[in-house]
N, C-alpha and C positions, 0 to 999 in steps of 0.2 A: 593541299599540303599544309599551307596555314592552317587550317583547321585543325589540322592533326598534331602540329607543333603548338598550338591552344590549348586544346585538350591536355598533349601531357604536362606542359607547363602546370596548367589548374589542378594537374594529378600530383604531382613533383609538391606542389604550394600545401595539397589539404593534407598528404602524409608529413611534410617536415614541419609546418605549423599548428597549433591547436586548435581547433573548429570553433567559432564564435557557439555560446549556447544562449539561451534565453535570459533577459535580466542582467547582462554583462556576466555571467558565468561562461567557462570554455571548458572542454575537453582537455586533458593534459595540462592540467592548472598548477599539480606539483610534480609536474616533469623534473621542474630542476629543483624545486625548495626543499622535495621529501620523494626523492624518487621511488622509492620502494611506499608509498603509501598506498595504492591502490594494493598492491598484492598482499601487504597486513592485513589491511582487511578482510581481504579475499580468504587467508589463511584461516582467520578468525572464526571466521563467519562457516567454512570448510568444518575443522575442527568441531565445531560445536554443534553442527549439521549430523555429522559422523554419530554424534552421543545421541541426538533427537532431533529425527529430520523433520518433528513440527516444528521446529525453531523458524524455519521458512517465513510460515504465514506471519507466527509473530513477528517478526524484521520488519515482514511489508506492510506491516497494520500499524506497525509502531512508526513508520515513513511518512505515512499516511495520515493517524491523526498529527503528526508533527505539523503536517504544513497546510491542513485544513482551521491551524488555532494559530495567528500570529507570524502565519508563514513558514517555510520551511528554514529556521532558525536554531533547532535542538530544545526550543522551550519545554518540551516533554520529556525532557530527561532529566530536569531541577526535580531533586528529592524537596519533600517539605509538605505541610501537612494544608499549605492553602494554594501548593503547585498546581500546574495542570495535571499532572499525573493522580492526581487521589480525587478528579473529579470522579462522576460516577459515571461520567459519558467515557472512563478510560478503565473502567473495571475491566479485566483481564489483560490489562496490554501486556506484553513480557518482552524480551530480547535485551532488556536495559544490563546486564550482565557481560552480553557479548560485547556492546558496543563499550562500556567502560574497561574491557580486556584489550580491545584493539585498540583505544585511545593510551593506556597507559605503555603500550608498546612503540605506538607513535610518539609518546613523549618523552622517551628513553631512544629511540633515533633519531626525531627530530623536533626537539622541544618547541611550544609554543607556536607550531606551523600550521597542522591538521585541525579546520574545525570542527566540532562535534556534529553539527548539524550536515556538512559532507560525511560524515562516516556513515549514517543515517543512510543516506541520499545512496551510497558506496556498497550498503552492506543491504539493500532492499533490492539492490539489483544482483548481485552476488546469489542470495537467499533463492530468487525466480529461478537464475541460470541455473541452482544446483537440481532444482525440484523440474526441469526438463524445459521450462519455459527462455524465452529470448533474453540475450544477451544484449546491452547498448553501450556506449559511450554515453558517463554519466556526466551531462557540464559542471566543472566544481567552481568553487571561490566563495562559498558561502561563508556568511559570518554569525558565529552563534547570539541569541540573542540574550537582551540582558533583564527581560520579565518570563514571568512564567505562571498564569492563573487560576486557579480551576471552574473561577468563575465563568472565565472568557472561553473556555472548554464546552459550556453548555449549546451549546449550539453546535458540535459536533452530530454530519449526517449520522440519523440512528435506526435502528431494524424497525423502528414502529413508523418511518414517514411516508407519507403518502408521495407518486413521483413530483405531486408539485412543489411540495416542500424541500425533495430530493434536490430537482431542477432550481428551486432556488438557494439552496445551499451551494449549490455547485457553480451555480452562475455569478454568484458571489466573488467566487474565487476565479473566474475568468474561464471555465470551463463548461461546455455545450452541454448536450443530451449524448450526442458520439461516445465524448467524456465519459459521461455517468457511467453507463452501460460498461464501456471499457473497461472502465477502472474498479466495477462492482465485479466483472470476470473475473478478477483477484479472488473472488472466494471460491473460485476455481480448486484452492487447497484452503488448508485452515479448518477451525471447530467454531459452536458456540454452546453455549450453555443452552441447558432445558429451558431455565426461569425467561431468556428472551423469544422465546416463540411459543410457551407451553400453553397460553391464551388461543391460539390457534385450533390447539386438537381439541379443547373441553368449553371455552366458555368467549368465543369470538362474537366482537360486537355488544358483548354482554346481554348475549341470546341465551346462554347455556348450551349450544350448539356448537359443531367446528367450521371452520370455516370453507365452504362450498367448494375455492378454489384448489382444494388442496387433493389428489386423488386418492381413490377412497383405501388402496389396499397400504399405499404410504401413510395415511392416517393411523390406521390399522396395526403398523408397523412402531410407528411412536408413539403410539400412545403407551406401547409397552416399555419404550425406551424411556419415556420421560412420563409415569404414573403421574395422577392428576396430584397427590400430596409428598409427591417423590421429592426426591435430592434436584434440587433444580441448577446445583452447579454442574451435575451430570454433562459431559461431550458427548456434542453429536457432530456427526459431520457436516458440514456445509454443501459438500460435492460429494454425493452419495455413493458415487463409480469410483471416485478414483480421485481420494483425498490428498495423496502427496503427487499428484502430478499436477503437473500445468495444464491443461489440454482447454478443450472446447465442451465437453458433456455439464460443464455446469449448467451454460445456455439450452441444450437439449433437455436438463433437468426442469428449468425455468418452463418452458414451450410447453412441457410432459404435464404439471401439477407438481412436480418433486421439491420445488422451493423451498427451503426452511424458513429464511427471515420474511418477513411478512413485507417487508419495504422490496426483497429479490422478488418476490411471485409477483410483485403488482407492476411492476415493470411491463408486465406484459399487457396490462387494463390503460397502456397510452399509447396512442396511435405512435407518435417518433419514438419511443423506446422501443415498442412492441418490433417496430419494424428492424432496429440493429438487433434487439434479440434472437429474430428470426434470421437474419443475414448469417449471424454467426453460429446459430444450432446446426442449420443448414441439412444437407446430408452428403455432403463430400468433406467428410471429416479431417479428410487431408488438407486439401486446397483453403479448406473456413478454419481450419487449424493454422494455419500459415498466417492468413490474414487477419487474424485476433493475435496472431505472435506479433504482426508486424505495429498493428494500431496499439498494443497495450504499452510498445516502448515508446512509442509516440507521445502517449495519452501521460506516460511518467513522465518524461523528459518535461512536458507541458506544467503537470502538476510537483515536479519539482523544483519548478522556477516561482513558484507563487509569494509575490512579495519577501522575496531574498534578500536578507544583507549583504552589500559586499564594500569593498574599500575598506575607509575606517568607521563604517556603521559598527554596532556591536562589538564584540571581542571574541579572541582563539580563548575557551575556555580550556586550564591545566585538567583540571578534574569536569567530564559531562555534566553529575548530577550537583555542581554548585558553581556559583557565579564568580568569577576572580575578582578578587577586594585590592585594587590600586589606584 
């Protein structure tokens, strides 16, 4: 009977309290400072989903290099011409629209509270949840930061790296091989351009040959999509089945030859990737579907604690894409 008055006691505690999260961020951070700010965003991000539901992947790409440069801080969202954003490691990011809609909303009910770099963190999980993928409790209290590079941007993981490069990019930021994998199922949805894999179908290695790993009738297939002197900004899909969903068949594409970026397919050429690749293609698409839902909020929660400000590091910036002058 003690046991059972434990229990609900610790249940009674984790619903009335906010969940400790990683980094001194919590769950339920602006309960009371901007109580309607999770669902701003949520609205936002809804809205703009409605107009084009690629906006998705954009959100979570835009999360993502946030906090692989400097932390997850909102550095990616300073406009300017030696920002992070105009590196070339950030060509196509998009979503920076929605997120300065949600914050000028936030700052019209609750001035100066919402950091830009939470709305991020807010609006990359929102994005997943609308596109069929897991829903979490996002820990907030981040504080925006007050550099923004594009130098320091170059080092963002890219479609050309080998997994060791991968692994040590990631490990950088305190994140495994589980990680990697996890958090590259994100291309689960989303595009990329011809001009980043179009090396692949015609001239890999700089063999003038395509590249072995790639199956032959899919080769076949893009080469026509992405012609050897074609429009190289051309979209293509990432997840060939089923580009606005969440699911698992990215990893079945990976396991298949169907890869597009040349950093996804080689995933499979290292024994510890090869092996959560294979965990997750799997073939009970239900049950490996579950368990890539479960580990990919995991693997965010993880990667959006990454060297966070909070207290009175940085600043609540008014406006995302510039820095408050006081």
């Amino acid at each position: 009977k003690m046991e059972n008055l434990c229990l609900v006691f610790l249940l009674i505690i984790s619903i009335v309290f906010p969940v400790l999260g990683q980094g001194g961020l919590k769950t339920g951070f602006y309960s009371s400072s901007c109580p309607n700010a999770e669902s701003i965003v949520k609205s936002t991000v809804q809205a703009e989903f409605n107009k084009d539901p690629t906006i998705a992947a954009g959100l979570l790409r835009l999360h993502f290099h946030d906090c692989f440069v400097q932390g997850c801080d909102g550095s990616v969202l300073i406009s300017g011409s030696s920002a992070e954003r105009n590196a070339v490691t950030n060509t196509g990011l998009r979503g920076f629209e929605v997120i300065d809609d949600a914050k000028s909303q936030l700052e019209a009910s609750c001035p100066g509270v919402v950091s830009c770099a939470d709305i991020l963190a807010l609006a990359a999980r929102d994005a997943v949840d609308l596109v069929g993928g897991p829903s979490w409790g996002v820990p907030t209290g981040r504080r925006d930061g007050r550099n923004s590079s594009s130098s320091e941007a170059m080092n963002l993981p890219s479609p050309f790296d080998t997994v060791e490069v991968q692994r040590s990019k990631f490990a950088a930021k305190g994140l495994d091989d589980h990680d990697l994998v996890t958090l590259v199922g994100a291309h689960t949805i989303g595009q990329t351009d011809c001009r980043f894999f179009r090396y692949r179908l015609y001239n890999f290695t700089k063999t003038g040959n395509a590249d072995p790993s790639m199956d032959q009738q899919f080769l076949t297939q893009h080469k026509t999509i992405c012609p050897k002197d074609g429009d190289g900004s051309k979209k293509v899909d990432l997840d060939k089945d089923s580009q606005l969903n969440f699911d698992v068949s990215f990893f079945k594409n990976v396991r298949n030859g169907y890869g597009i970026l040349e950093s996804d397919q080689r995933l499979l050429g290292d024994s510890s990737t090869k092996d959560v690749v294979d965990k997750y293609a799997g073939s009970i698409r239900g049950l490996l579907g579950l368990r890539f839902n479960y580990n990919f909020k995991q693997a965010m929660i993880k990667m959006s604690s990454i060297e966070i400000k909070s207290g009175t590091q940085g600043e609540i910036r008014k406006v995302c894409s510039r820095f408050n002058y006081y």
